[in-house]
Phi, psi and omega in degrees: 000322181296316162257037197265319191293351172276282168349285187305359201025066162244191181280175176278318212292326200267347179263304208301319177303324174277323164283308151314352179262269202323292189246052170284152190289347159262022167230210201322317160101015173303326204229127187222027186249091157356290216308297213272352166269300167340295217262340149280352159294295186335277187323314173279336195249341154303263212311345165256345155323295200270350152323311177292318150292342190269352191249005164315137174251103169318327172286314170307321151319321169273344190257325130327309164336296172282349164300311176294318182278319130353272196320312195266004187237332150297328184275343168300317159313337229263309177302323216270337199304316220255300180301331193251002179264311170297330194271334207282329212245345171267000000 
């Protein structure tokens, strides 16, 4: 898988995503131990959080912001609006 996703010039991170799904309890079903696909879900996904943080271009972060602090205080409105108009009708 790794190297067709290479082939393809894609990230690595979509064969590690494709393998897991493939042998996962929701594809072939090789790995059926809950606990430890939790707690190795966990684990992966803290370790690409800070990935993601050590390669932030902070400048770039500023030059977004408020468009991104805008963008994200709409859609919150937008869930909570849409979510307490949806709790209302049930």
């Amino acid at each position: 898988m790794g190297a067709l996703v290479l082939r393809l010039r894609q990230p690595m991170l979509i064969a590690f995503i494709a393998v897991g799904i493939l042998v996962g309890p929701a594809g072939l079903e090789l790995v059926r131990s809950h606990d430890q696909i939790d707690l190795l879900a966990q684990v992966g996904i803290a370790v690409l959080l800070f990935l993601v943080g050590l390669k932030l271009d902070l400048q770039h972060v500023r030059h977004i912001g408020p468009v991104a602090l805008a963008t994200g205080l709409g859609q919150l409105a937008f869930t909570i609006l849409f979510g307490f108009l949806h709790a209302l009708e049930a």
